[in-house]
C-alpha positions as CSV (number, residue, x, y, z in Angstrom):
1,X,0.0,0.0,0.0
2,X,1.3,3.8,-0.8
3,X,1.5,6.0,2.1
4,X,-1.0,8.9,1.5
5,X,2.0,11.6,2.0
6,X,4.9,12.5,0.5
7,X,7.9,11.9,2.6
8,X,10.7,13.2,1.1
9,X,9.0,16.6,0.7
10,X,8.4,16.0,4.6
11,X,11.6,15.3,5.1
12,X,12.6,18.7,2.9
13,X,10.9,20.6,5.4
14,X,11.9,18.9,8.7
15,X,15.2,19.9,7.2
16,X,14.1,23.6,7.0
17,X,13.0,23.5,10.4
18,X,16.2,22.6,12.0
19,X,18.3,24.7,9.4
20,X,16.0,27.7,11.0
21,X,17.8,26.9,14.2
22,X,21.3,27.1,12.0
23,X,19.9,30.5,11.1
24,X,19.2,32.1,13.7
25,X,22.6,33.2,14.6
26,X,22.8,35.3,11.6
27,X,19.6,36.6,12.2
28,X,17.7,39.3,14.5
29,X,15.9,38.2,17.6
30,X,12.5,39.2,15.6
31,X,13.5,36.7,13.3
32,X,14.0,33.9,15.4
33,X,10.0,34.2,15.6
34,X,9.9,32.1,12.1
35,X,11.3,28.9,13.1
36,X,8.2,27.4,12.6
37,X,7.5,23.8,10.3
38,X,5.3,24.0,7.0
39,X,2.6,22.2,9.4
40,X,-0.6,24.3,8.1
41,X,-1.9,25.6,11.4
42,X,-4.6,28.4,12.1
43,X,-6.7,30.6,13.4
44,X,-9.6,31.4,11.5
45,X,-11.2,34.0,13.7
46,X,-9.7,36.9,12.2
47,X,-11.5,39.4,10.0
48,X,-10.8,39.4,6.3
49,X,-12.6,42.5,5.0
50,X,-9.8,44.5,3.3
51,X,-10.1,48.5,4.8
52,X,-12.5,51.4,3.6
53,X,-9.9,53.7,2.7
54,X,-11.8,57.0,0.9
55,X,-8.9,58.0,-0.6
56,X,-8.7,55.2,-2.8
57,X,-11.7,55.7,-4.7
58,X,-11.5,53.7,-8.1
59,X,-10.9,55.8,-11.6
60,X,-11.8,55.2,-15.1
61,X,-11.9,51.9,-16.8
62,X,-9.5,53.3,-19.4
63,X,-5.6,52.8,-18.3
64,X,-4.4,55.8,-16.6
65,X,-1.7,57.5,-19.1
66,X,1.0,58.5,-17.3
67,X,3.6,59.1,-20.0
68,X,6.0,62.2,-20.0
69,X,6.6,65.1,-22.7
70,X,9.7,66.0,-20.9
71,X,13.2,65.4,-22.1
72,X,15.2,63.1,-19.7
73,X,12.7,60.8,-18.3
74,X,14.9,57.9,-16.9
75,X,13.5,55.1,-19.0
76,X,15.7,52.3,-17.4
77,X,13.8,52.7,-14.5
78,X,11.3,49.9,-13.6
79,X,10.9,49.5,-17.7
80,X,7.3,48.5,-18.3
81,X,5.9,47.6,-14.8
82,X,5.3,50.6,-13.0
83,X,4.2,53.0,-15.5
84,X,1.7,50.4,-17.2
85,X,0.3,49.5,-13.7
86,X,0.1,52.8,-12.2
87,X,-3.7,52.6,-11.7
88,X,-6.6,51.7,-9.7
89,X,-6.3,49.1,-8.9
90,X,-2.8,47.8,-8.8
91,X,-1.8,45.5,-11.0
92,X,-4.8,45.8,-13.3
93,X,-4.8,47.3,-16.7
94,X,-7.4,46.9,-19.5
95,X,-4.7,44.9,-20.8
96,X,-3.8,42.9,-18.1
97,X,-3.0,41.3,-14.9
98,X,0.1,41.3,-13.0
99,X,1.0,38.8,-10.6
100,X,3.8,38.4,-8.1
101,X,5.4,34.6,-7.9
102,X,6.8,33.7,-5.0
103,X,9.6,30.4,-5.1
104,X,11.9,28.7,-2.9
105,X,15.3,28.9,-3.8
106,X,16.6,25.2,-3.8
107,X,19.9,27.0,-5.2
108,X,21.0,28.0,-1.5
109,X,19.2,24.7,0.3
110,X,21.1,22.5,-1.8
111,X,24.5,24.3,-1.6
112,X,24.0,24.4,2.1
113,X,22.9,20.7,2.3
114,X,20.2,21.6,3.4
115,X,18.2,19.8,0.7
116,X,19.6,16.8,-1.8
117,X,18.0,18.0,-4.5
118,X,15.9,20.7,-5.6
119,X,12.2,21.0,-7.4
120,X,13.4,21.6,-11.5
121,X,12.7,24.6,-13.0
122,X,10.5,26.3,-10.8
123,X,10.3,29.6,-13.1
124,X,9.7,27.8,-16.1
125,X,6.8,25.7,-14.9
126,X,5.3,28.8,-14.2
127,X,6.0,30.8,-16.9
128,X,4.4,27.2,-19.1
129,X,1.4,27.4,-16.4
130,X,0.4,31.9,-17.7
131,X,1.2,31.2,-21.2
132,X,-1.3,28.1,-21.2
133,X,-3.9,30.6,-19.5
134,X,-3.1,33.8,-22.0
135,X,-3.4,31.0,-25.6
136,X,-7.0,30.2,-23.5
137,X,-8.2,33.7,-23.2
138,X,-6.5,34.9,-20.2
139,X,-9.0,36.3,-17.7
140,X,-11.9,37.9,-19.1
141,X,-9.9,38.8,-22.0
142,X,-6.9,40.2,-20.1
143,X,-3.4,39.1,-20.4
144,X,-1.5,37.4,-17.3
145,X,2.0,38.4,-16.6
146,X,4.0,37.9,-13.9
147,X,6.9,39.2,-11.7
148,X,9.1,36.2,-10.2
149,X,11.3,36.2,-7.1
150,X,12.9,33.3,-5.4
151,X,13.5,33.8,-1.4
152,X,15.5,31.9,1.3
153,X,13.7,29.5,3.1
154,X,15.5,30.1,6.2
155,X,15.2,33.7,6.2
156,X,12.0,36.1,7.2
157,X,13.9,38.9,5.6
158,X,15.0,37.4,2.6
159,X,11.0,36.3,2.4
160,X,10.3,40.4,3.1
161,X,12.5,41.4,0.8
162,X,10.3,39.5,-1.7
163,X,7.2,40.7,-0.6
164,X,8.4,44.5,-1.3
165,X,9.7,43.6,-4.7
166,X,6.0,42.3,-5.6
167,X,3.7,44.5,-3.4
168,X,5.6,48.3,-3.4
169,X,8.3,47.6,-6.4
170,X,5.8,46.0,-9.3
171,X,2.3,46.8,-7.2
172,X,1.1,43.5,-8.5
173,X,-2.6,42.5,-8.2
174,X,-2.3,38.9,-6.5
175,X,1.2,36.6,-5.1
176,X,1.0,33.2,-5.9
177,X,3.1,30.8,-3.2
178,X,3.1,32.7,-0.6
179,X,6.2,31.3,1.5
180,X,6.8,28.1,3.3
181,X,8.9,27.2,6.4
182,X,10.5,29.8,8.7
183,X,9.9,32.1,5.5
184,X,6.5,31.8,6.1
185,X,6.4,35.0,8.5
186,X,6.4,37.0,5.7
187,X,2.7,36.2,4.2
188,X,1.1,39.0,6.2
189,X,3.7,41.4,4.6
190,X,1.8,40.4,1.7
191,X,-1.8,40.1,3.0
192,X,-1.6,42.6,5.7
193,X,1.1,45.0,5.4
194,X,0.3,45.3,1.8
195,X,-3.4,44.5,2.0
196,X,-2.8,42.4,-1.4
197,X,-3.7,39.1,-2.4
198,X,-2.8,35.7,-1.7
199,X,-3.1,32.5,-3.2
200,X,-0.7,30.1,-1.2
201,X,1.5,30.4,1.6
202,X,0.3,28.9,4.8
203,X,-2.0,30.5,7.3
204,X,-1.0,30.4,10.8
205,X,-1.4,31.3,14.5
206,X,-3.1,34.3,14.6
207,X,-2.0,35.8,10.4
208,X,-5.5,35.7,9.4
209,X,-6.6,38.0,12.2
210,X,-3.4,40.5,10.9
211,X,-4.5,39.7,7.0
212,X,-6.7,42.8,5.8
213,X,-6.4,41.2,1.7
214,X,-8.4,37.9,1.1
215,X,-6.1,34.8,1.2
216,X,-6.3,31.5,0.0
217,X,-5.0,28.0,-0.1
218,X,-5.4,24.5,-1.3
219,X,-5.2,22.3,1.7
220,X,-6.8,22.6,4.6
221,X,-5.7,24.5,8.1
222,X,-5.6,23.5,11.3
223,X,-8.9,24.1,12.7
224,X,-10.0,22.5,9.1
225,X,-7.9,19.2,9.7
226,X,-10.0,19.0,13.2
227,X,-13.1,19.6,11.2
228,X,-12.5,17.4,7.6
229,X,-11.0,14.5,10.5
230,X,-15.1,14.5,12.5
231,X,-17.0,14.8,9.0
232,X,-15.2,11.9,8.0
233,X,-15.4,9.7,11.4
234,X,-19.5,10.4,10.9
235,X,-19.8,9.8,7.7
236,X,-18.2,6.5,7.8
237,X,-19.7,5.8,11.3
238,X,-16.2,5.5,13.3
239,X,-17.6,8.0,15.9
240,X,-20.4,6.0,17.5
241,X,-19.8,4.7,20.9
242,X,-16.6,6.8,21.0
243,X,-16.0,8.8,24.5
244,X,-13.3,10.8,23.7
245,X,-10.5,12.2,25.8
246,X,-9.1,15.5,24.1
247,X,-4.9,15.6,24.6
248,X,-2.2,17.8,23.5
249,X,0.8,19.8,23.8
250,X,1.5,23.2,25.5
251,X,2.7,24.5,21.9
252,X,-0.7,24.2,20.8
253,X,-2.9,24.3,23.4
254,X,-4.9,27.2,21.9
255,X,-6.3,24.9,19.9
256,X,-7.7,22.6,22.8
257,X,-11.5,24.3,23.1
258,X,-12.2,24.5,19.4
259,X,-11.6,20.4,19.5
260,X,-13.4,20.2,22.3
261,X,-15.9,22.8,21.2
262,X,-15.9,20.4,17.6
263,X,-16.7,17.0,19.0
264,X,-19.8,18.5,21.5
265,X,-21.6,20.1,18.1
266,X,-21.6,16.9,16.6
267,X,-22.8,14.7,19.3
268,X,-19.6,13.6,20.2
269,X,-18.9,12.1,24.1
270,X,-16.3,14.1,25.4
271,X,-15.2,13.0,28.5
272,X,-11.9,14.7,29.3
273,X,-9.0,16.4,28.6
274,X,-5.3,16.9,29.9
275,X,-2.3,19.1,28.4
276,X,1.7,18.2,28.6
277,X,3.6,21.3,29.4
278,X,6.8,19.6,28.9
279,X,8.3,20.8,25.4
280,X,9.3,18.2,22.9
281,X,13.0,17.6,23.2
282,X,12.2,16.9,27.2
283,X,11.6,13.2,27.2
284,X,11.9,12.9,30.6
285,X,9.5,15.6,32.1
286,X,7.1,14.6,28.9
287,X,7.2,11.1,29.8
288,X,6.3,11.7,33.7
289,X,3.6,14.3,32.6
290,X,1.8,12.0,30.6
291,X,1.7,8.9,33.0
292,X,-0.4,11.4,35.3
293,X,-2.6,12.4,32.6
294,X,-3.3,9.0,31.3
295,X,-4.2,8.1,34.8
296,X,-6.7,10.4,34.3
297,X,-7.3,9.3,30.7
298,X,-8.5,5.4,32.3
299,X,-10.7,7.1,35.2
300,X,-12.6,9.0,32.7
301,X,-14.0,5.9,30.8
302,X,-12.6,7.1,27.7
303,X,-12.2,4.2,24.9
304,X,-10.9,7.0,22.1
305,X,-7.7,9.6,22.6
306,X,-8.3,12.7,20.2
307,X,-4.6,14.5,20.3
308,X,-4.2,17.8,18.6
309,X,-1.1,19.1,17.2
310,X,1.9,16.7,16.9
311,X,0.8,13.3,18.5
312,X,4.5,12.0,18.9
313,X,4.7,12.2,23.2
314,X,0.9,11.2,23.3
315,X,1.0,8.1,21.6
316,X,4.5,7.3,23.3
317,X,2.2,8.0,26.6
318,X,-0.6,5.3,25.2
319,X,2.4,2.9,24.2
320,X,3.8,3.2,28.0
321,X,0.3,3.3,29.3
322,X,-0.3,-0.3,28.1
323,X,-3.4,0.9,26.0
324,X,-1.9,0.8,22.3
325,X,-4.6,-1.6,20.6
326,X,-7.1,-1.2,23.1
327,X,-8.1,2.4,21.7
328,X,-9.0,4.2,19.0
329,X,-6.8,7.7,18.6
330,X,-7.6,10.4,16.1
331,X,-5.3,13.0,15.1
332,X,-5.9,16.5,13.6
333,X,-2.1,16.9,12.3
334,X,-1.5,14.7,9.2
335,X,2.2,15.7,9.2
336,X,2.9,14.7,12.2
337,X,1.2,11.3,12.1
338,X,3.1,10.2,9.2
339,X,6.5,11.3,11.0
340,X,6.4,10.1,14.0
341,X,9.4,11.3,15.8
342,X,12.6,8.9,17.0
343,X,11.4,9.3,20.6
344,X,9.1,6.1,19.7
345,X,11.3,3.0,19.0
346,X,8.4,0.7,18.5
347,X,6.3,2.7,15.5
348,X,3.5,0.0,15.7
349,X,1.8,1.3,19.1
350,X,0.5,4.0,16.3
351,X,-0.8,1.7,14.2
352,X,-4.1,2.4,13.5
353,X,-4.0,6.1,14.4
354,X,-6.3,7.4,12.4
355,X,-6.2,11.0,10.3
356,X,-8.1,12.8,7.3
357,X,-5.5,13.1,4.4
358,X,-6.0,14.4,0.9
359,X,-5.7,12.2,-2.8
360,X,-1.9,11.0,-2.7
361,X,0.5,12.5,-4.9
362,X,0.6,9.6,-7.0
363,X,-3.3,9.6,-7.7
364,X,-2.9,13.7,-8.4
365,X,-0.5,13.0,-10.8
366,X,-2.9,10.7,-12.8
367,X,-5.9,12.4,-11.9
368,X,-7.2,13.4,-16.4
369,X,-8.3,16.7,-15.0
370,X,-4.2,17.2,-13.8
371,X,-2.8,15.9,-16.6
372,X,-4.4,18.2,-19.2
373,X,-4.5,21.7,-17.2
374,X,-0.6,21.4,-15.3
375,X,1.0,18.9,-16.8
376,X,0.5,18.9,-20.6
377,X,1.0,23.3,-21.0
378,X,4.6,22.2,-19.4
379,X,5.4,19.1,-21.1
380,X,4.5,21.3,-24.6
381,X,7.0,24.1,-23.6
382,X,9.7,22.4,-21.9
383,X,11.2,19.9,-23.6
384,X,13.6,18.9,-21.3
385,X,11.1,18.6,-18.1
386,X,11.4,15.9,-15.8
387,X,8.0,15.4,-15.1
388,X,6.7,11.7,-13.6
389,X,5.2,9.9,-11.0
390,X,6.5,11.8,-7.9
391,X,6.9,8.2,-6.1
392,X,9.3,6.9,-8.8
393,X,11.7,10.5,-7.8
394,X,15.1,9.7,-5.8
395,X,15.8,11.3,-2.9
396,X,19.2,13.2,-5.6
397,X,17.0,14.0,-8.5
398,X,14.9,17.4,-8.6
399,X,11.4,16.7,-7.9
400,X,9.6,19.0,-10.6
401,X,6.1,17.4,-9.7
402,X,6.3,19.3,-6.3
403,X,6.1,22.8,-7.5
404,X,3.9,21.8,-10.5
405,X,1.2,20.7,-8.0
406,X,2.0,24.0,-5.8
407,X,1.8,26.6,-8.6
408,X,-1.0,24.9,-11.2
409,X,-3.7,24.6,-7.9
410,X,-2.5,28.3,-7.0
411,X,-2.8,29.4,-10.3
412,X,-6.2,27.5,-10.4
413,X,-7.6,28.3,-7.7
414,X,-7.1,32.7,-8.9
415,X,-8.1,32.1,-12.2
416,X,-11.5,30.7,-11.4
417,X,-12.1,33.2,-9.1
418,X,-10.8,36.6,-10.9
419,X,-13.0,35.0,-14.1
420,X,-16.5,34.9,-11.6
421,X,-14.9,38.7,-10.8
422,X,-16.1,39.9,-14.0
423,X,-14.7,42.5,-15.8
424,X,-14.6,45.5,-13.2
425,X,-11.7,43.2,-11.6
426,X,-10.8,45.1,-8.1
427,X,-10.0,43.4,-4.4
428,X,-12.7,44.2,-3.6
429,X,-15.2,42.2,-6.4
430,X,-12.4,39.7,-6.7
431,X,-13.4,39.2,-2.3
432,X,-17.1,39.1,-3.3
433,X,-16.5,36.3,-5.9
434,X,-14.6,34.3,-3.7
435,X,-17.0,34.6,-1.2
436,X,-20.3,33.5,-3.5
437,X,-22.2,31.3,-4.1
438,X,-19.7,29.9,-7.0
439,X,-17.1,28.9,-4.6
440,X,-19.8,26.9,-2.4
441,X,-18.9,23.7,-4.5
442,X,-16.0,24.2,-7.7
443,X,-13.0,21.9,-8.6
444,X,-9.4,22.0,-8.7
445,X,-6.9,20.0,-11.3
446,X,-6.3,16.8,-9.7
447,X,-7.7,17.6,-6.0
448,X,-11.5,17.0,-7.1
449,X,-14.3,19.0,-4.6
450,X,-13.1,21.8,-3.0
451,X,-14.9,25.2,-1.6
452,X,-13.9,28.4,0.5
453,X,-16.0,31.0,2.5
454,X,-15.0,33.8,5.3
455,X,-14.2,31.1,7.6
456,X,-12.8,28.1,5.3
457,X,-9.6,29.4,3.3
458,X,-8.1,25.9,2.3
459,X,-10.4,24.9,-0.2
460,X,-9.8,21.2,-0.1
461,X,-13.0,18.8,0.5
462,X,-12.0,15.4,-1.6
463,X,-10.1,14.3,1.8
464,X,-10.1,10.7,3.3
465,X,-9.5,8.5,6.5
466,X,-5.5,6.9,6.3
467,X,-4.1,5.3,9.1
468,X,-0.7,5.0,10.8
469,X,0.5,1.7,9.5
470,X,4.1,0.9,11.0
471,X,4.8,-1.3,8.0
472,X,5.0,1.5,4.9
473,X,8.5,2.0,4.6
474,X,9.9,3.4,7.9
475,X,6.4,4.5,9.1
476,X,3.4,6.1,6.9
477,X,0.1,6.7,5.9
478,X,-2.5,4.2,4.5
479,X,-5.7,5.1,2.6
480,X,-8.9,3.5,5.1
481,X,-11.4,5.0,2.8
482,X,-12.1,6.0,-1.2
483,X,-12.1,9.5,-0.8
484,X,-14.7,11.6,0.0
485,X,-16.2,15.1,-0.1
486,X,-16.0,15.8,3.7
487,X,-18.5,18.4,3.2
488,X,-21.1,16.4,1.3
């Protein structure tokens, strides 16, 4: 059986996570603050209506003309970007659209040995991925172009630095990637800062809340893992008879009530709850914390352990416990299910653990719908792609399947919404699109069902049940059901 996640691209970024300890003696104190994993987590509280600024009234339809009679006007300077796009609003002519793409650059991880390999030719994928969409028509008859940046992984500012290229430099409409790993600090320069755009990057913590632009993504966050994780145990009737004991970490105990919260709405038995304070890295204190709390776990009645965030130290605590086997346990962080860290010797007291994952990248890859709108506009442009089934990739070869999956959902996921936009293409109509009735039910290349709202900005919904199986390769994923829409 194929494990339902990618491991090597986990791998990649438990590599950036600990290079982001590497980095941070070359970097500020405030940027110690990004040394976080590419684990989607969230908070989708916060308010996503971009600011009523008077001031920036719209102007005419036509493209502003902002062209000088005078003798020595400094052509070299931003040649054909900012005068064209010096209108209301950014990035938006009659002509067209400009975009800001956002890409890791594999260049330094590699040199670094960080990474063993890199993801092909990220720019070029992109570049295949607009042309494809201008020969179709573009967006209601405008043009696409775009502005691309690559940015250090392991570096907020290098990630900033980007963000000011696209949002102040070029003044593009939408940025497409976002950033990933420590990097990932910088989205809000993007969607709050700048009150621009996003299609990518990962929400997390409290960004939403400091997002003022509306901001998108393909898979799903954190609360959203909770959520897609219950749908699926109801649908399939895994939740009946289950009295469920809520457990985590201190690192994300904020996300303790919504669980809780989660499991009452849907009829749920919760019967407890107990958090470790102990940090991962502290065996020792973890290990005696969690014998207390699964103490408490057995006086409860609970048959079902529900952990949030990464499950490592609580199944280690069911494993010492003497309960591995004897209970069902659900987890809300897919990543950290399938990477179970070397603090558990004996992987198979997970087995079982069950999680809500998306189609696996092998099943993406020959998915008809991903085949003709990402893969085929590359495979006509660049002849000398690499493009295959992302399991048959070695760990030394560039994986070009990775960002090809990244950038065509992006790009997907913008162009169906800036189309429903109309004409009159603004933040403000492209926010009202996204928010319609449209986007209720629409499809992305290779993912299947998929919707977004105010409150649900990872528009995955073709998600399944996989389970911990101790047996794929040094610990994995396996498919339990067909997928399903988990909002259905």
């Amino acid at each position: 059986m194929k494990t339902m996640q990618s491991s090597r691209l986990f791998r990649t970024f438990a590599l950036l996570f600990a290079c982001s300890l590497i980095a941070a003696a070359c970097v500020s104190s405030e940027d110690d603050e990004a040394a976080n994993t590419a684990t989607e987590t969230t908070d989708d509280s916060g308010n996503d209506e971009p600011d009523d600024d008077s001031d920036d009234e719209p102007v005419d339809d036509e493209p502003v003309d902002d062209t000088s009679d005078e003798e020595g006007d400094d052509e070299a300077a931003e040649p054909e970007v900012v005068e064209p796009f010096d209108s209301y609003p950014p990035g938006v002519t009659a002509e067209r659209i400009l975009l800001g793409m956002s890409m890791l650059n594999f260049e330094q991880l590699t040199s670094m040995g960080l990474s063993p390999a890199g993801w092909g030719d990220q720019q070029g994928i992109f570049e295949a991925l607009i042309d494809d969409l201008n020969e179709r028509g573009g967006i209601n008859g405008r043009m696409v172009e775009g502005v691309y940046e690559f940015y250090s992984a392991i570096d907020a500012a290098d990630a900033e630095r980007v963000c000011l290229i696209h949002t102040q430099d070029n003044q593009v409409f939408a940025n497409l990637g976002g950033f990933l790993g420590p990097a990932g600090t910088a989205d809000t320069c993007i969607t709050g800062t700048n009150e621009t755009i996003m299609i990518g990057g990962e929400i997390a913590g409290d960004e939403l809340g400091k997002s003022a632009a509306p901001w998108f993504h393909t898979g799903p966050t954190a609360e959203f893992q909770t959520i897609n994780l219950l749908n699926l145990l109801m649908q399939t009737g895994r939740a009946e008879g289950a009295k469920v004991f809520v457990m985590g970490g201190a690192a994300a105990a904020s996300e303790e009530q919504f669980v809780i919260d989660q499991l009452e709405e849907r009829g749920i038995e919760f019967v407890g709850s107990g958090v470790v304070e102990a940090l991962d890295g502290d065996t020792i204190a973890q290990d005696q914390e969690l014998t207390v709390v699964f103490e408490r776990f057995k006086a409860s009645g609970a048959n079902t352990l529900m952990v949030y965030g990464t499950p490592t130290a609580e199944i280690r605590g069911a494993g010492a416990a003497g309960l591995a086997g004897e209970i069902a346990i659900w987890s809300n962080d897919s990543g950290g299910l399938a990477n179970l860290g070397a603090t558990i010797v004996d992987k198979s007291i997970a087995d079982g653990a069950l999680v809500s994952t998306g189609p696996s990248d092998t099943e993406i890859w020959e998915n008809p719908d991903f085949q003709e709108r990402c893969v085929a506009p590359v495979v006509a442009r660049i002849p000398e792609h690499d493009l295959r089934d992302p399991l048959s990739y070695e760990a030394d070869e560039d994986n070009w399947f990775n960002p090809l999956r990244r950038y065509c959902h992006a790009l997907s996921i913008f162009e169906q919404i800036a189309i429903e936009a109309g004409v009159d293409l603004t933040p403000e109509t492209f926010e009202a699109a996204a928010y319609g009735d449209a986007f209720d039910d629409f499809q992305i290349p290779g993912i299947g069902p998929a919707s977004i709202s105010q409150d649900k900005r990872g528009a995955q919904d073709g998600l399944r049940l996989s389970a911990y199986d101790s047996t794929v390769g040094d610990g994995g994923l396996s498919p339990v059901t067909e997928l399903l829409d988990a909002f259905g």
